[in-house]
Legacy VTK file of the C-alpha trace (Angstrom):
# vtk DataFile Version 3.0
C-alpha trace
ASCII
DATASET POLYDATA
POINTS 437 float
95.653 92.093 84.872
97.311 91.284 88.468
93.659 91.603 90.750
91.950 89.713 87.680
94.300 86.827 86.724
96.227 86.595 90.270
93.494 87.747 92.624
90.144 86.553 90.247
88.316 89.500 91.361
85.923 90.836 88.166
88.538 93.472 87.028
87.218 96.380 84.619
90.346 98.667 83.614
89.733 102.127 82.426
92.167 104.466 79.948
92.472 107.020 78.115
91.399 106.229 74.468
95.190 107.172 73.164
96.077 104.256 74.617
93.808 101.845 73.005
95.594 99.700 70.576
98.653 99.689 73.024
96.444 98.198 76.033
94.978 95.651 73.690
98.363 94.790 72.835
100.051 94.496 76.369
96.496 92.165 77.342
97.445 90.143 74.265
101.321 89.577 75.051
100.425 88.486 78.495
97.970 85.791 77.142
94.547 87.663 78.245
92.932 89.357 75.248
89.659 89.274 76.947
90.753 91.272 79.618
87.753 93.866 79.663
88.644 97.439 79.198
86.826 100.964 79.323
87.564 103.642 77.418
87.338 107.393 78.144
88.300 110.929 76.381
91.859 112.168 76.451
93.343 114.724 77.674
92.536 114.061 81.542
95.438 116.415 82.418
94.069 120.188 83.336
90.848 118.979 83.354
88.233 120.274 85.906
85.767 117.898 88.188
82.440 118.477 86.151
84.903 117.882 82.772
85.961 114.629 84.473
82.692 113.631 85.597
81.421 114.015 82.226
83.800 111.763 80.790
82.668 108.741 83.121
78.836 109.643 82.367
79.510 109.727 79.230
79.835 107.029 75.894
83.496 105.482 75.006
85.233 107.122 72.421
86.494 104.027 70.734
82.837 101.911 71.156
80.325 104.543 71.221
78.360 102.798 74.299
78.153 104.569 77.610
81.087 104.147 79.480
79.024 103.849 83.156
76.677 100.781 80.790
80.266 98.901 80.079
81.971 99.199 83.632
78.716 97.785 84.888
78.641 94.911 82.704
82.202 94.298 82.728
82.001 93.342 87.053
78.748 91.703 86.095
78.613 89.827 83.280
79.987 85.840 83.367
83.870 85.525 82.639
85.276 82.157 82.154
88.386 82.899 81.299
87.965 80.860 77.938
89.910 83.354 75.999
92.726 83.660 78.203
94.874 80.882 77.485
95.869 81.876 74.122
99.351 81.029 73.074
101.714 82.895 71.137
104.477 81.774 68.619
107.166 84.381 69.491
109.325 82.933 67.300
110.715 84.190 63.719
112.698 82.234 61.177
116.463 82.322 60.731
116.457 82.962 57.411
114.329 84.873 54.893
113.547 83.573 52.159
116.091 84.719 48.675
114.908 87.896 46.465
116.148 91.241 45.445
118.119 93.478 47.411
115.478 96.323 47.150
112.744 93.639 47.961
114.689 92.697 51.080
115.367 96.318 52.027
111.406 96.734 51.610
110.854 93.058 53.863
112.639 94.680 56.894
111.155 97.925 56.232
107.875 96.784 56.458
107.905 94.347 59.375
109.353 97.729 61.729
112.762 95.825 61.583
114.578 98.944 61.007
114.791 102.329 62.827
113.626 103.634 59.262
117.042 104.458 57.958
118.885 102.021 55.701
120.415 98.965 57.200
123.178 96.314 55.939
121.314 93.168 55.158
121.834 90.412 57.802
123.665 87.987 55.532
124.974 84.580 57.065
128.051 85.856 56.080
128.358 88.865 57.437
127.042 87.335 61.098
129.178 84.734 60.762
132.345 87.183 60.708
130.295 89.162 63.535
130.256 86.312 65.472
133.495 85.483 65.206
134.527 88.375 67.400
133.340 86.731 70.688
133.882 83.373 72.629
130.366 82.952 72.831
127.910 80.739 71.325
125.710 81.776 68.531
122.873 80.066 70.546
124.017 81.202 74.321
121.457 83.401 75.513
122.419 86.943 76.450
119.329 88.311 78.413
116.089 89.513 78.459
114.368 92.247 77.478
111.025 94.253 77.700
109.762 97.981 76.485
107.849 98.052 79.820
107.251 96.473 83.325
103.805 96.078 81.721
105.397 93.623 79.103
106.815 90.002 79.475
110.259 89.615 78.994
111.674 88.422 75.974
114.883 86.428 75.740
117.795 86.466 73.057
120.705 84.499 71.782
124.364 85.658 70.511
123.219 85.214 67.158
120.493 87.600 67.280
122.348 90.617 68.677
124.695 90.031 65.773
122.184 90.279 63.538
120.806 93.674 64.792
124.863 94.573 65.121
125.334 93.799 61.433
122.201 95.513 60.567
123.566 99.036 62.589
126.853 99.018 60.302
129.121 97.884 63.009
132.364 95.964 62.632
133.228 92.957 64.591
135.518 94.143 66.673
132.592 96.159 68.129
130.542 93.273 68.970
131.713 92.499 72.413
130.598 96.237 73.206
127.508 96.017 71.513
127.038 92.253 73.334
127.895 93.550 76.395
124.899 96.520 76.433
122.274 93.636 75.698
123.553 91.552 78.757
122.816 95.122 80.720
119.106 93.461 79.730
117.799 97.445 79.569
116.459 98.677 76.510
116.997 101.459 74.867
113.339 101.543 73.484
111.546 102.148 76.494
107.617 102.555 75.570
107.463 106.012 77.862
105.140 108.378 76.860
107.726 110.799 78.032
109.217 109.790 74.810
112.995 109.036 76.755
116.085 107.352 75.524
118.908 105.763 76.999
122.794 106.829 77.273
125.686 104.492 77.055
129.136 105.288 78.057
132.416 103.283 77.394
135.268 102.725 79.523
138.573 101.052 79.557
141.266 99.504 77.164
138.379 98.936 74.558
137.985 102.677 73.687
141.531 102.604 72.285
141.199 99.073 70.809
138.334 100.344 68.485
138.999 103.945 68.328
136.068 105.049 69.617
135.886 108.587 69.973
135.921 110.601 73.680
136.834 114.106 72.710
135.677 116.223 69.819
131.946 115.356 68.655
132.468 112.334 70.696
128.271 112.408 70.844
127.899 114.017 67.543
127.481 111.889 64.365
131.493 111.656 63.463
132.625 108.326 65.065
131.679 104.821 63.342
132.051 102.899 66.769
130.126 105.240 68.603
127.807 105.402 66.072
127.285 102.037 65.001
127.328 100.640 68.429
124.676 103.030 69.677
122.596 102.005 66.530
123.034 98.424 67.199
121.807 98.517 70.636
118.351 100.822 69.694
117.779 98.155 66.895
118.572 94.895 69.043
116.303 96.449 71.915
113.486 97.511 69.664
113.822 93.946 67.783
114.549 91.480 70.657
111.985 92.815 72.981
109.361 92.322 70.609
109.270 95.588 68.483
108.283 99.127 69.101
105.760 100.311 67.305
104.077 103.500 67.857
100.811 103.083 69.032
101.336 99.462 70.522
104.197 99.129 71.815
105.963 102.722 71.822
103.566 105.236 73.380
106.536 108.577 73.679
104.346 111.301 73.098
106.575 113.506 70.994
109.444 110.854 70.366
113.245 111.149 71.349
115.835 112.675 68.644
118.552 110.645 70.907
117.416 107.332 70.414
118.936 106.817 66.978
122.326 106.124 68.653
121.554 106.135 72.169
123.986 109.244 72.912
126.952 106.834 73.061
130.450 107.884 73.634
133.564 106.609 75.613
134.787 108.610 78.874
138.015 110.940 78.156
139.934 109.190 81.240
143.324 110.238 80.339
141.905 114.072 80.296
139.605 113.657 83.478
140.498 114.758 86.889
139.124 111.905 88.492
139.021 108.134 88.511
136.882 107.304 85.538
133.144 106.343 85.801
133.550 102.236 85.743
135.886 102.174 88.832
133.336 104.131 90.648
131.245 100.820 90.095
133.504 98.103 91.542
136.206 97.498 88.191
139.526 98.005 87.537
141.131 100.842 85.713
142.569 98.531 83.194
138.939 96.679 82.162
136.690 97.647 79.840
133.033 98.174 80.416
129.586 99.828 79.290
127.504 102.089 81.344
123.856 102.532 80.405
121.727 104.963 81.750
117.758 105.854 80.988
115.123 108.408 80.901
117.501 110.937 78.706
114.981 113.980 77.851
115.917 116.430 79.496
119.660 118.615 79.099
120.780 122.064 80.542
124.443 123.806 79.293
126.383 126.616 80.199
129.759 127.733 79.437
132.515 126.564 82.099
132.033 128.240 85.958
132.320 132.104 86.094
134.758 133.596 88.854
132.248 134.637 90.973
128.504 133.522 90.982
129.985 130.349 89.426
127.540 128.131 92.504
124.522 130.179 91.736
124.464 129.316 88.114
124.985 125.337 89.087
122.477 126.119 91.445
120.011 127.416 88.713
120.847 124.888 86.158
119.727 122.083 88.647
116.561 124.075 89.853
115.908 123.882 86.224
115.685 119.822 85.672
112.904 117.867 86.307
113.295 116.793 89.936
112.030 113.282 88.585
115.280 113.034 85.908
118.257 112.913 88.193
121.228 115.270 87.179
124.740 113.494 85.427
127.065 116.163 84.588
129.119 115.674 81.311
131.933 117.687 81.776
134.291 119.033 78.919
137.748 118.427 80.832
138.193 122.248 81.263
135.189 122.771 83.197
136.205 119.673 84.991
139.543 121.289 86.339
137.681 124.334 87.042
135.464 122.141 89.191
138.722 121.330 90.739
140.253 124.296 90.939
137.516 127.280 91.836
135.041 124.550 93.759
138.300 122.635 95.118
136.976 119.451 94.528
140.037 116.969 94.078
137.676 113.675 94.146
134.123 113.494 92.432
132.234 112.131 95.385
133.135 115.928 96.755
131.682 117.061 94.031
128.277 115.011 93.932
128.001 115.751 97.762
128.125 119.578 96.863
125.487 118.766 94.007
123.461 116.934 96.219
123.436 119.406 99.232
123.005 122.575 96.347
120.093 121.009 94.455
117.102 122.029 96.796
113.435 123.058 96.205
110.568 124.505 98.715
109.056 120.907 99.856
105.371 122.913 98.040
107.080 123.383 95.193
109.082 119.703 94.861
105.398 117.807 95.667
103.987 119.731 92.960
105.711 118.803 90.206
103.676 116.046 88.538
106.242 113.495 87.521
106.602 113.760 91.333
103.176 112.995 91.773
102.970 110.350 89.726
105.862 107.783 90.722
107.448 109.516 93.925
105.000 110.589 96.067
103.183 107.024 96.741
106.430 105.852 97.675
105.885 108.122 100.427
102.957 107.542 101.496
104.506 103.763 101.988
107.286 104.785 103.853
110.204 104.669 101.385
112.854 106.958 102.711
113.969 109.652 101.963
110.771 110.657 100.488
108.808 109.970 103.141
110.561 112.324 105.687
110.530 114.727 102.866
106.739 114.426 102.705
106.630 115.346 106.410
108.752 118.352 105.626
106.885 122.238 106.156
105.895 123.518 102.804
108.895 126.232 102.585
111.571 123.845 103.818
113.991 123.629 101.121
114.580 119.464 100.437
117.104 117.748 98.305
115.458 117.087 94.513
117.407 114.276 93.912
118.849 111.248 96.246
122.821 111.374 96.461
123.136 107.906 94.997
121.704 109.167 91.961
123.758 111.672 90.814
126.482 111.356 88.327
129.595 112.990 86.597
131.562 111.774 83.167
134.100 113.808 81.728
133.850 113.556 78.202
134.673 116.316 75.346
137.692 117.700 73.231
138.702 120.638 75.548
138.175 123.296 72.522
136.055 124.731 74.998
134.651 124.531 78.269
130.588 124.075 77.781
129.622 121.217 79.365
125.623 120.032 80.005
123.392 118.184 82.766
121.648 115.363 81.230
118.625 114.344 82.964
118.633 110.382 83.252
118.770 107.598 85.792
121.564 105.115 85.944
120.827 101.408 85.513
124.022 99.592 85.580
127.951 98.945 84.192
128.699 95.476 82.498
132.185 94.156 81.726
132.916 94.142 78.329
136.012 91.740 78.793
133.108 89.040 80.012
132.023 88.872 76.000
135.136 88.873 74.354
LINES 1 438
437 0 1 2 3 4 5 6 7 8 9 10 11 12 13 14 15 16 17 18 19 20 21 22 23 24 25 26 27 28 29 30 31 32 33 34 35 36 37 38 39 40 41 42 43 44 45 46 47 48 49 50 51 52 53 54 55 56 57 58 59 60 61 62 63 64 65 66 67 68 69 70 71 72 73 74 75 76 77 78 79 80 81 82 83 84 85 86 87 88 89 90 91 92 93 94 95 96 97 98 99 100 101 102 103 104 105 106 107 108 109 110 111 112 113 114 115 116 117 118 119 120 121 122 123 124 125 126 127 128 129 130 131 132 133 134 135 136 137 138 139 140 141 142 143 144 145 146 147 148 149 150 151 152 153 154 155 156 157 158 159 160 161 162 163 164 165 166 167 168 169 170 171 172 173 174 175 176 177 178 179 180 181 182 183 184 185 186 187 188 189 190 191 192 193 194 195 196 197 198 199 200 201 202 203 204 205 206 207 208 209 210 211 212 213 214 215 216 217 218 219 220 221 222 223 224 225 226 227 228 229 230 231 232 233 234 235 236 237 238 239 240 241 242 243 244 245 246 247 248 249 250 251 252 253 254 255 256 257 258 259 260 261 262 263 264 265 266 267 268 269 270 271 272 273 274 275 276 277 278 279 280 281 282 283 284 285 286 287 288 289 290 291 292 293 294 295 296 297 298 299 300 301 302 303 304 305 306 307 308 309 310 311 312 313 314 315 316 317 318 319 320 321 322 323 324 325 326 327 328 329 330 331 332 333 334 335 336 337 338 339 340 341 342 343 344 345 346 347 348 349 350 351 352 353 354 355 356 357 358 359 360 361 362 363 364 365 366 367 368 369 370 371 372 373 374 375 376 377 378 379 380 381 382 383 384 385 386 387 388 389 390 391 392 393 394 395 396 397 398 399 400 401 402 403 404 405 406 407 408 409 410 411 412 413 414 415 416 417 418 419 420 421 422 423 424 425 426 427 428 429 430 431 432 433 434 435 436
């Protein structure tokens, strides 16, 4: 879309046919439904040269013309452009019109409103007493929000993310959490066909104020604020970026169990070792702020840190991830103080410096992993450090799988044990809270 509508070079752009109806759709969003498009078989992956070359010689899958006869006419053929200044009304009305509970239940159902389990119906009421939890505006806008960098961005008021907020179950005294992860302007229904989700953690005063849970099943299903205020945030990203649909505009190959609450949970501060996770980013222990972090799809566990071969087993559980997913430990607060007290580290950047320096592959084996491929190695090949001098590195050198900046540690659990996990995800940003009150 960039060379044809930037550039206006004759662009032909060729996918897999799994992909159809969500290509169509991303061309339509960004005003240029006639964008011409070629279609080929998928799977591409494991496929051999003469497999591959028989895909380009031969017909589309989704037009049944061969796929050589359509690239051809697609450079060729006159263009005007006619078709690509179609407009869009991205608008939807503030109110529905009156019927039947079950009818309305059905309406939101229907229109991929929901996240498929039952919702409390938006009433004027009910947002009105949502709304009344925050200084803000009903019509102030909040942010913006897209399921890809493919995507335009859409942009939403107060009012909206109330109504999503009141749809998830939440109370108002949630809302300036739940308004606080829509300024963050990520979303938590990122069209990956990784199939990842996001995770949200909550810091400061607010915890307390709305008894969110950080101990016991703190990211199980048995706290209503972390619940609801995970919920609200999948349903405000999903509805204020312009839906998710699978097949259009959610492409996650397998899907993401995580994404019905975003694996949301407060920090245990008063348990942890170490300053909590917000201060690390610039506030004050006595604010209140939301974390986000994407790309959750990948965990490893392991109970506490054994006496002896307690850095070989960190060691393994690393060399296990994705080197693509950076690591954040969540840490039970007894296999934090053994951190402390068998690895001696008394502050947490210690710790992430002895992650970073432990968490090495053979430079053959790092460039082979395809994720790698994919997104890391062209930074590279443009220079981007570190990866570039990692490129340059001999093929059984062992280099760092992750950057340092990039790994993380939250203490969160109830201490009836030690287990604690690596989750695999990439941290976006931290938003005041207090800023939405």
């Amino acid at each position: 879309m960039t060379i044809e509508a930037k550039y206006g070079v004759p662009t032909v752009a060729v996918h897999t046919d799994k992909f159809d109806r969500v290509v169509r759709s991303v061309a339509d969003v960004s005003g240029m439904p006639g964008l011409r498009q070629v279609f080929v078989p998928q799977p591409i992956m494991g496929k051999t040269a003469v497999e591959l070359r028989a895909y380009v010689d031969g017909k589309n899958p989704i037009s049944g013309r061969p796929v050589m006869q359509e690239v051809v006419e697609g450079l060729t053929r006159s263009f005007d452009g006619s078709d690509s200044g179609v407009e869009f009304d991205r608008s939807t009305p503030r109110l529905v019109e009156p019927d039947t509970e079950e009818n309305l239940h059905r309406l939101f159902l229907d229109n991929h409103w929901t996240d498929m389990l039952p919702i409390v119906l938006p009433t004027e009421e009910r947002v009105a007493a949502m709304l009344a939890s925050s200084r803000r505006k009903p019509d102030e806008i909040v942010g913006r929000m897209r399921s890809t960098h493919f995507r335009e961005y859409w942009e939403y008021s107060v009012e909206k993310v109330a109504v999503n907020a009141v749809m998830a179950g939440a109370r108002p005294e949630y809302f300036p959490v739940i308004l606080a992860l829509a300024a963050t302007g990520v979303t938590a229904r990122g069209s990956s066909s990784s199939a990842m989700a996001t995770m949200a953690v909550v810091n400061g005063p607010i915890r307390r104020e709305i008894a969110m849970n950080a101990g016991t099943g703190a990211m199980g299903p048995y706290n209503h604020a972390n619940a609801t205020i995970g919920r609200a945030y999948g349903l405000l990203s999903q509805n204020l970026q312009g839906g998710s649909v699978p097949g259009i505009s959610y492409m996650g190959n397998q899907g993401n169990n995580y994404a019905y609450n975003s694996v949301t949970f407060a920090e245990n501060e008063e348990r942890s070792p170490w300053e909590p996770f917000h201060v690390q980013h610039g506030l004050r222990p006595d604010a209140s702020a939301v974390s986000v972090f994407t790309g959750c799809r990948s965990t490893a566990f392991t109970l506490g840190l054994r006496e002896k071969h307690w850095r070989e087993h960190v060691r393994n559980l690393l060399r296990g991830m994705d080197p693509y997913g950076p690591p954040t430990l969540l840490l039970d607060p007894i296999a934090a103080r053994q951190f402390v007290e068998r690895g001696g580290f008394t502050k947490k950047d210690a710790l992430i410096d002895w992650l970073h320096d432990t968490a090495r592959l053979p430079a053959s084996e790092y460039w082979d992993y395809q994720l790698v491929q994919n997104y890391v190695y062209p930074r590279a090949t443009f220079g981007e450090e570190p990866w570039a001098s990692n490129l340059r590195a001999a093929p059984d050198e062992l280099i760092p799988m992750f950057r340092r900046e990039d790994i993380h540690v939250v203490v969160v659990g109830g201490e009836t044990n030690g287990y604690w996990r690596i989750m695999g995800c990439t941290y976006q940003n931290t938003v005041s809270v207090d800023d939405w009150r």
